[in-house]
N, C-alpha and C positions, 0 to 999 in steps of 0.2 A: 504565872511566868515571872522568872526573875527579871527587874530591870538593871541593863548597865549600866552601870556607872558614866555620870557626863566626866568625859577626859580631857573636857577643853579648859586651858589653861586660866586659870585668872589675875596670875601674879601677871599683868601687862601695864604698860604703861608708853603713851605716844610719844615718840621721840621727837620732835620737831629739828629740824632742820637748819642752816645760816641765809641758806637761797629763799626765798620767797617765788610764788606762782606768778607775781608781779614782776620780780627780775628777770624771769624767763620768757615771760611774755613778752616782755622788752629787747629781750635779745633775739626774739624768735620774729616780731613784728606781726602777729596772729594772737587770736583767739584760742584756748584751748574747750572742746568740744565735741559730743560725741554725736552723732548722727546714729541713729539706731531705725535702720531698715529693716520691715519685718511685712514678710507676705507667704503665699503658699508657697510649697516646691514650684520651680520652674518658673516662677513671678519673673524671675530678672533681677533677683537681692543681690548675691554676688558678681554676676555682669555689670551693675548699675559702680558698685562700690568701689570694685577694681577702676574701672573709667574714670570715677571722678579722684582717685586716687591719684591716678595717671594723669589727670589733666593740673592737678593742685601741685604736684612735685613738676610739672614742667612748666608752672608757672613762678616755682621759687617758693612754693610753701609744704612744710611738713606736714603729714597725712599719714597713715596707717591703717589699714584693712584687718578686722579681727572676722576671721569665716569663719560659719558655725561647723563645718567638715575638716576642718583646718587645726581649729580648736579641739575637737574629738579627736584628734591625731594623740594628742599631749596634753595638755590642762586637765582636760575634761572625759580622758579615755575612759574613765571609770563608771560613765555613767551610759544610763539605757534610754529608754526613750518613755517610761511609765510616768506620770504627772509630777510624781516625787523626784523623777531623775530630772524632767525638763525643768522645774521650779527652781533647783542646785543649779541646774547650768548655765541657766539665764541670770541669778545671781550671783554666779563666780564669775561671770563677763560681767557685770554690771560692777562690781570691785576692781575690774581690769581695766575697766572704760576710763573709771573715777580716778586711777593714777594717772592716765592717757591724756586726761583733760587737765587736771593739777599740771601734769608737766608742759601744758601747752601743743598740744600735739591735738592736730585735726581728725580724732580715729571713725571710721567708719563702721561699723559692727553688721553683720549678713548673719541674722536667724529669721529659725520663723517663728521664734517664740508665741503660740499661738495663743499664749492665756493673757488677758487684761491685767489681771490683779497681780501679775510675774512684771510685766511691760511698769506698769504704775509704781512697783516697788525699786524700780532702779530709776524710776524718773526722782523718785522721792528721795533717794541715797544721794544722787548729786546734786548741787546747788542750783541754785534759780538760773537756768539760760543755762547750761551745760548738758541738756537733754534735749535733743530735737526728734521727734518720732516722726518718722517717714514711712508712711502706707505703700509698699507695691502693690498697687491694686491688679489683678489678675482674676478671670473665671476659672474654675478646676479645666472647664472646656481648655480651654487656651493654653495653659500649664503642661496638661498631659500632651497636647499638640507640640511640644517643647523638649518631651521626656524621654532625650538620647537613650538616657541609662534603663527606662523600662521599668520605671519605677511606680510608678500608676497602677501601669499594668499588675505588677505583682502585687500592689497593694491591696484592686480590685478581685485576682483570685486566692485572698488570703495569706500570699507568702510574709507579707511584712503586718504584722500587727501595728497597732498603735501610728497609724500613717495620716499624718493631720489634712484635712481635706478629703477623706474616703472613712476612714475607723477612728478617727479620733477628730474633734471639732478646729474651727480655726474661729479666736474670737477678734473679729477687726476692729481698727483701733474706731474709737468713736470719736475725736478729736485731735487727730493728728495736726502737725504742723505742717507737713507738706504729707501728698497723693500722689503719686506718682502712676500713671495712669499705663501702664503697658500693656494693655489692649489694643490701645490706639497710637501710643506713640515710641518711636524707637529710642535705640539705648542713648543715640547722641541729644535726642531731646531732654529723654533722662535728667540724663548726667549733668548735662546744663540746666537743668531745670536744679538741681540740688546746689552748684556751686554760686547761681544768681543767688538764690535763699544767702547762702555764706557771705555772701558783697554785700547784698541790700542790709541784714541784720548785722553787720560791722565785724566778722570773723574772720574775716582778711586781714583783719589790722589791729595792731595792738589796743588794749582799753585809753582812751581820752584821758591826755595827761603825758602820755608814755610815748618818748622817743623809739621810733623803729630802728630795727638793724639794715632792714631794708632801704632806707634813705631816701 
């Protein structure tokens, strides 16, 4: 077989900017940071992310929800769900995350990216402290107890290949920063349970040194 041709460009070079991530931090009075929630279907990813979205904008700070259903609308339509497409997806959000955090913006991300060495490689893209991996921990039990859409279901008599937690593996995180435990505890513990992490580790407020806009 003949191999194509690589078409990806080399003539590039990074443009830098006048603003700094430090100007904008300043003017923002926040941390920028990506919280990356990842658990099985029906865990509580996007319920958890929207909430503390909703709680952070109505407390005066910038936030942004990247949903992995959301993202397949557009970014990422082009992809399937075979280990090659999930591997693409989870790193063209993990290059979206890393603008999200430069510009200062608290982004939240909802997949379930279920493979380790996919999770590791976008912690490793961003700088030290702009990755927080967040476990929704969930049983399949509890999940499918969950599954408006019948998604289980079909997965279990074969309609949906490649369905992580029934035909395809989920590998949990083995040291996450925060666990979010929704078995046991609801979305408002959740949700609080993610924005304290953001207070106690200082991502409420601009880095030491730097005048807030907040006052």
């Amino acid at each position: 077989m003949m191999e194509k041709p690589d078409t990806r460009s080399t003539n590039l070079t990074w443009h830098a900017g006048h603003v700094s991530r430090a100007d904008r931090e300043r003017v923002s009075g926040q941390r920028g940071v990506t919280i990356w929630l990842t658990g099985l279907s029906g865990s509580g990813k996007s319920t958890i992310a929207v909430g503390v979205e909703q709680e952070l904008i109505q407390r005066g700070y910038l936030a942004y929800v990247l949903d992995g259903d959301n993202i397949r609308h557009g970014l990422n339509r082009n992809l399937g769900f075979s280990p090659a497409d999930r591997a693409e997806n989870i790193r063209r959000i993990g290059e979206v995350a890393k603008l999200f955090a430069d510009a200062g913006v608290i982004v939240l991300t909802s997949f379930i990216s279920p493979y380790r060495a996919d999770r590791d490689a976008v912690r490793a893209l961003l700088p030290m402290g702009d990755f927080v991996e967040a476990y929704i921990s969930a049983t399949v039990e509890t999940c499918e107890s969950r599954d408006v859409k019948g998604l289980y279901a079909k997965a279990r008599a074969g309609q949906i290949p490649e369905f992580t937690g029934i035909s395809a593996p989920y590998e949990a995180p083995e040291a996450p920063e925060l666990v979010l435990d929704t078995n046991r505890q609801s979305v408002v513990e959740s949700v609080s349970q993610v924005v304290v992490y953001l207070e106690r580790k200082g991502y409420l407020q601009a880095p030491a040194g730097q005048a807030t806009a907040r006052g």
